[in-house]
TORNUTOR-6307 format. One record per residue (C-alpha): residue in one letter; x, y, z. Coordinates in pm, whole numbers, padded with zeros to 5 digits, always signed. Example, Ala and Ser with C-alpha at 12.3 -4.5 7.8 and 13.67 -1.06 7.14 Angstrom:
A+01230-00450+00780 S+01367-00106+00714 
//
This chain:
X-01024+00437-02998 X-00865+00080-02994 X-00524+00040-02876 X-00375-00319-02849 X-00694-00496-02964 X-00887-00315-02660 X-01101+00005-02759 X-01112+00194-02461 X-01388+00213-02240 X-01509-00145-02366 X-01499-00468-02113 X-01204-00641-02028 X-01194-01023-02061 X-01261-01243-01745 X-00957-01425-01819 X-00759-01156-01811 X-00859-01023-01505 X-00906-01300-01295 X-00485-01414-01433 X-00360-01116-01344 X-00567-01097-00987 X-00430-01474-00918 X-00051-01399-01050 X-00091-01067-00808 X-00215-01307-00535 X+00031-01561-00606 X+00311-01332-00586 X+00215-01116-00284 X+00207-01457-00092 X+00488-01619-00256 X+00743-01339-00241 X+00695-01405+00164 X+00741-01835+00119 X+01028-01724-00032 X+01203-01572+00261 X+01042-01823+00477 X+00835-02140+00389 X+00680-02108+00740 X+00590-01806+00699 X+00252-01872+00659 X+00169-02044+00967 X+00436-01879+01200 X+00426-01450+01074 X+00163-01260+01256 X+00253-00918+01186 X+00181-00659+01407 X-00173-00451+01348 X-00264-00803+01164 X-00297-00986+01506 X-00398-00667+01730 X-00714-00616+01506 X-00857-00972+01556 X-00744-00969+01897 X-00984-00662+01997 X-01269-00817+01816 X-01239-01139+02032 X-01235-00872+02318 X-01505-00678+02300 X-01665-00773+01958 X-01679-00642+01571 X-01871-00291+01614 X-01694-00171+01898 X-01359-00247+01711 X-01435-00069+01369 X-01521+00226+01519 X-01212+00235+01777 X-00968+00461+01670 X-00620+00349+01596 X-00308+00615+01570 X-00546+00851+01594 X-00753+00771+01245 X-00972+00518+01093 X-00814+00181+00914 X-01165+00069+00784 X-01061-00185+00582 X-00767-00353+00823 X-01051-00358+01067 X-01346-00490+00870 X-01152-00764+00769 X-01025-00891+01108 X-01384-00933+01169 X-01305-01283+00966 X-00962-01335+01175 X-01095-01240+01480 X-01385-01523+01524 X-01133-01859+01398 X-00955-02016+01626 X-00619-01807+01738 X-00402-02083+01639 X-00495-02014+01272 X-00463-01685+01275 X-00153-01644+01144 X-00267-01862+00786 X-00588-01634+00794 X-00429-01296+00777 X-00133-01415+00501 X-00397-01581+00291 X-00664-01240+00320 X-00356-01017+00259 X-00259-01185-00059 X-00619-01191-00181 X-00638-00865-00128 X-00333-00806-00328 X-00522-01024-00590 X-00842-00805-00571 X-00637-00489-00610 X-00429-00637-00875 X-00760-00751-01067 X-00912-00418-01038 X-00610-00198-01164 X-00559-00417-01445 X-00907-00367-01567 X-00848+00034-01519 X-00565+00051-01718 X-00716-00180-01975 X-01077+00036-01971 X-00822+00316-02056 X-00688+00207-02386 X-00370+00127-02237 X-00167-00218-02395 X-00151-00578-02274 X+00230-00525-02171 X+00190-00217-01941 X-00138-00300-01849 X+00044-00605-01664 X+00330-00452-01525 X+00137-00151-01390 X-00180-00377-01256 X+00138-00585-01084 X+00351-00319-00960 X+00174-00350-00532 X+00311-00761-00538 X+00670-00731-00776 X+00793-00379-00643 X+01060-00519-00431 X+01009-00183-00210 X+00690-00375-00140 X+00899-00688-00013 X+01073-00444+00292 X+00763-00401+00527 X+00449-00408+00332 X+00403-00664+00132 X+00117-00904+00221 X+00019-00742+00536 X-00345-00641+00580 X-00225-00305+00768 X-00054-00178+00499 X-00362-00221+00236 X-00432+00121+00194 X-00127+00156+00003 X-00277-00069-00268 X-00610+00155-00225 X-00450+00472-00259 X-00214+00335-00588 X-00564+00242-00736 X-00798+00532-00631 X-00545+00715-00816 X-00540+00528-01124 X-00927+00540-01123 X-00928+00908-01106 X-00657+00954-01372 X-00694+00722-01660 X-01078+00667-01634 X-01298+00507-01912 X-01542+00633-02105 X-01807+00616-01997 X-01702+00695-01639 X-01802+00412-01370 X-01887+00670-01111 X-02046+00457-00836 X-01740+00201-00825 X-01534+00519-00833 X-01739+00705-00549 X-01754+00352-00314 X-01364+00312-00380 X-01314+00632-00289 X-01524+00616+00017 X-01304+00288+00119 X-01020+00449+00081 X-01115+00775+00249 X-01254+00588+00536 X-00894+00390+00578 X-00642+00632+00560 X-00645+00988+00572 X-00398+01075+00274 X-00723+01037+00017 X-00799+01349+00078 X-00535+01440-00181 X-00741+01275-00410 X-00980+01597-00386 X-00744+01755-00605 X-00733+01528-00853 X-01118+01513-00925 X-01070+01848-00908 X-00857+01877-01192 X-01050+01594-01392 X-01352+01773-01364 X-01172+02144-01485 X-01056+01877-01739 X-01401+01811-01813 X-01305+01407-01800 X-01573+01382-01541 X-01943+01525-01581 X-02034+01790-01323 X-02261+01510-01160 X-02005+01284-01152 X-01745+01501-00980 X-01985+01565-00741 X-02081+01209-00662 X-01700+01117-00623 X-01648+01428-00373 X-01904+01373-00180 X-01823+01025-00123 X-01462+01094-00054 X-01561+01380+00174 X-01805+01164+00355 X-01489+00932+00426 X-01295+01213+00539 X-01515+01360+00780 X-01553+01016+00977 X-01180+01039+00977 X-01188+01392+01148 X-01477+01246+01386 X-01193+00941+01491 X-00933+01210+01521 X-01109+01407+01760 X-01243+01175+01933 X-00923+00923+02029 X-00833+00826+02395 X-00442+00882+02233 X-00467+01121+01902 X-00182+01118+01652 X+00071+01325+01756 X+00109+01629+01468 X+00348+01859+01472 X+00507+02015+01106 X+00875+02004+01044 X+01070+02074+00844 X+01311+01834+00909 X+01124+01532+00876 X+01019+01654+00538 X+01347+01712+00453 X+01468+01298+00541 X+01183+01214+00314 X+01328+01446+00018 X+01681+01306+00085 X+01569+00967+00067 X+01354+00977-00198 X+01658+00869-00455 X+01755+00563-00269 X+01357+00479-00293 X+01388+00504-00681 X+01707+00313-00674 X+01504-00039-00469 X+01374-00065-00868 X+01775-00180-00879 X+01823-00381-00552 X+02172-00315-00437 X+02194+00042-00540 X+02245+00373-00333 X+02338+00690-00316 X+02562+00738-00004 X+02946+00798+00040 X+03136+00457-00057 X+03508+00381-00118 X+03627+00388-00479 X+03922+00221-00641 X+04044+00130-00274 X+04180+00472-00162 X+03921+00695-00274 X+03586+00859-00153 X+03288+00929-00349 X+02987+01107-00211 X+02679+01214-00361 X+02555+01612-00342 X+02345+01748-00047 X+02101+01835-00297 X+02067+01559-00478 X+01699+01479-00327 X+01591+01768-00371 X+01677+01777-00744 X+01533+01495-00794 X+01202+01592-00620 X+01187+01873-00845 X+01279+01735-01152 X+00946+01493-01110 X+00708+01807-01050 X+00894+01956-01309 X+00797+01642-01541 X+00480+01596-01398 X+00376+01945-01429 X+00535+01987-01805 X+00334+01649-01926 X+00004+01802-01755 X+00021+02100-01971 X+00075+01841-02292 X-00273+01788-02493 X-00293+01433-02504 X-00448+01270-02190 X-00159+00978-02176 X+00050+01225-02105 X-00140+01442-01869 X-00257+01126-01718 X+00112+01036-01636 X+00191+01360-01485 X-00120+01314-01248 X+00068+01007-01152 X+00412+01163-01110 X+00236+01445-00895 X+00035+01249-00690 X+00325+01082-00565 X+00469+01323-00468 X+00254+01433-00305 X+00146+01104-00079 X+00508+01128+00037 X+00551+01462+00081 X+00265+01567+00293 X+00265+01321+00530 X+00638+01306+00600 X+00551+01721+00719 X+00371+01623+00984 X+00576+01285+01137 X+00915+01129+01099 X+00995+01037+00716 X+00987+00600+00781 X+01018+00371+00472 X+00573+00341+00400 X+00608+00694+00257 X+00825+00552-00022 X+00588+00282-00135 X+00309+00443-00305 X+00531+00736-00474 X+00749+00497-00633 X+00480+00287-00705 X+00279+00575-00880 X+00579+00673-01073 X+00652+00359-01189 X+00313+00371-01335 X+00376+00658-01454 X+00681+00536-01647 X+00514+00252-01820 X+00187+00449-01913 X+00465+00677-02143 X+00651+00354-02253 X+00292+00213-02366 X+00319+00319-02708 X+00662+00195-02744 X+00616-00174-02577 X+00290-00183-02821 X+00540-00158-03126 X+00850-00394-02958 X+00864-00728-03088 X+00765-01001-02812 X+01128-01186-02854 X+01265-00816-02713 X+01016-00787-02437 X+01047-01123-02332 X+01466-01034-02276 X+01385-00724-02157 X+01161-00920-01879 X+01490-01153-01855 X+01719-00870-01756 X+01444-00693-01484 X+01418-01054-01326 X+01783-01086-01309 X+01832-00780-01142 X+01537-00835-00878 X+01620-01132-00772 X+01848-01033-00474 X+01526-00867-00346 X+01223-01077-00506 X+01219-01264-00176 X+01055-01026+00119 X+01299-00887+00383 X+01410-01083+00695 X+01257-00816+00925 X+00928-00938+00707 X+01011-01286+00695 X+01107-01386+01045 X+00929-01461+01300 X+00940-01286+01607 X+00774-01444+01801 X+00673-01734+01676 X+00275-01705+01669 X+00230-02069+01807 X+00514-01994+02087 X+00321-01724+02159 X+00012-01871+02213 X+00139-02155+02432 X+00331-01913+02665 X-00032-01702+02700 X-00209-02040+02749 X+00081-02176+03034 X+00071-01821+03230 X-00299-01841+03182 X-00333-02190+03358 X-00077-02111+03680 X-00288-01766+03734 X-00600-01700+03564 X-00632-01346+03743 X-00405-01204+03537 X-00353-00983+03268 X-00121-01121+03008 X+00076-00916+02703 X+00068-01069+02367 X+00374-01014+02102 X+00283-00975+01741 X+00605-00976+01485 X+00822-00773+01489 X+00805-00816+01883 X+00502-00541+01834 X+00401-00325+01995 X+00781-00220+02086 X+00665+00025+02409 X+00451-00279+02611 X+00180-00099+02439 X+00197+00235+02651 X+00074+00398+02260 X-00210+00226+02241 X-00544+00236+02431 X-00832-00039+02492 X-00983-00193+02348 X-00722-00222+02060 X-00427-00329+02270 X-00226-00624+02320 X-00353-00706+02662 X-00578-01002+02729 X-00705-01076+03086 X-00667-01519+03164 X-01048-01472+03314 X-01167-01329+02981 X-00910-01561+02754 X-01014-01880+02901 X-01351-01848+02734 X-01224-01882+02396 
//
């Protein structure tokens, strides 16, 4: 099958990869120089500086297998083994620069997916570049190491529903095993190979390969729950679940920056407010579309409703189990945005490039009030370097003591009293002056 000038299954051109990979970088970095051109050097967000700051502590090992929030962020971790042994006054440039290659890794690999798939040149883009140009992305997550396995979990997904032919199982199983390993949401994903291999899309060999690997991941992630100093509080409720369902239309709505559904003045003397169930009829009218295009024959269409479920579901079971914040928004509407422009494939294959190039007009026109990343993502607080000189001063007038570091936002917000050594903010002067 060829659609687009790429048969499916067949290699995707370096050039195209490696653009879209640098454009994803370029963007995931750039969207935060926006807000902030010092950014760069001054932005040490949260988890991003607490990770090194345990490795220079007690050393790498020690800190990938600590638990954190009561799971396993293997990824986060692995990588501030490279933060953790520069100099601290460069940390802040070493975490912004490996988030955004990260984004340009992730962006790299999806594109390929999508292109393996059969999918066109035009969706291919906008779906491989949906983690850096979402701008629900730009509120919290964008460009911060922490937040990665949202990009793994938006392209374990994508693996598992629009896969090539043949299948690449091993880069599917060590994805998988990644992803499992950094956040414990993957193990959604069961159900997906699940269906893929009812499907028959995936040899009984090759179902079993991806399992086990994803399994593997999960269990070390049970082994890190049971065995933290400070598990994750779990409790189910009902009405944390139920925040998440009322907000899910004003996390659709961030694909129009500026809209919302809440009660506003009208024409100066009026009220308008939206219905009480208005989440919830949204939430069901996606299941009801992602279940209805499941039980269509063609596998675009099933593959979209994979997408449309999926999302769901990564927002809906973890908001059960803990308060509904805004990173349970991110990879649903990222997914369904996917979603969207898989279906639209067939359409932007036949649309003249003069029409896609002013449809690409009017999207940037309406983004731009939220290209640029948030101020609570942008700004500083503190400022690394302050930070580091204030540690350094109290350091030199008492080296007995134990000194607090601040990451931005002013993290951890509690002095810490959540977390538990060795990944806390807390750095003794006798063990500090050594580096």
């Amino acid at each position: 099958m060829r659609l687009n000038g790429v048969a499916a299954g067949q290699r995707v051109s370096s050039v195209g990869w490696v653009s879209i990979g640098l454009i994803s970088a370029a963007f995931s970095i750039g969207r935060l120089l926006w807000a902030n051109p010092s950014a760069i050097t001054t932005v040490l967000w949260a988890e991003d500086g607490a990770f090194p700051l345990c490795v220079r502590k007690v050393g790498f090992f020690s800190c990938l297998v600590d638990p954190f929030a009561g799971y396993s962020l293997f990824v986060p971790r692995v990588l501030a083994g490279i933060t953790g042994y520069l100099p601290m006054d460069t940390w802040a440039v070493s975490t912004n620069v490996i988030a955004a290659l990260l984004a340009g890794v992730v962006g790299a690999l999806a594109f390929i997916t999508v292109r393996r798939y059969g999918v066109g040149l035009v969706a291919s883009i906008v779906i491989a570049l949906l983690p850096a140009i979402a701008p629900i992305m730009g509120f919290e997550s964008l460009n911060v190491i922490a937040s990665c396995y949202m990009l793994l979990l938006f392209l374990a997904t994508l693996a598992l529903a629009l896969p090539s032919s043949p299948v690449r199982v091993w880069w599917i199983a060590v994805l998988l095993l990644i992803t499992a390993l950094t956040i414990p949401s993957a193990a959604l994903l069961l159900l997906v190979i699940l269906v893929q291999a009812i499907r028959r899309k995936f040899e009984p060999r090759a179902a079993v390969v991806m399992a086990v690997a994803l399994i593997l991941g999960l269990v070390v992630q049970l082994w890190f729950a049971v065995t933290a100093v400070k598990p994750r509080a779990v409790t189910v409720g009902w009405e944390s679940f139920q925040a998440w369902v009322d907000a899910v239309p004003s996390a659709i709505l961030t694909y129009w920056p500026g809209l919302n559904l809440a009660e506003t003045q009208v024409f100066t003397n009026y009220a308008s407010r939206p219905s009480a169930w208005t989440g919830y009829l949204v939430v069901a009218l996606i299941v009801v579309a992602g279940g209805y295009l499941c039980v269509r024959t063609t596998d675009r269409k099933f593959a979209a409703g994979l997408l449309l479920l999926a999302g769901v579901g990564y927002g809906a079971f973890p908001s059960l189990i803990g308060f509904a914040n805004n990173r349970y928004f991110v990879v649903p509407c990222l997914l369904w945005a996917a979603a969207l422009f898989l279906l639209l494939d067939p359409v932007l294959r036949r649309t003249s490039p003069a029409v896609i190039a002013i449809g690409l007009i009017a999207v940037l026109v309406i983004w731009w009030p939220a290209l640029a990343v948030s101020a609570w993502r942008s700004t500083p607080a503190p400022v690394w370097s302050d930070q580091l000189a204030l540690m350094r001063a109290r350091c030199l007038g008492d080296p007995g003591v134990t000194e607090r570091i601040f990451f931005t936002p002013y993290w951890p917000p509690d002095w810490g009293g959540a977390l538990s050594e060795p990944t806390t903010t807390e750095v003794s002067c006798l063990q500090a002056r050594k580096w």
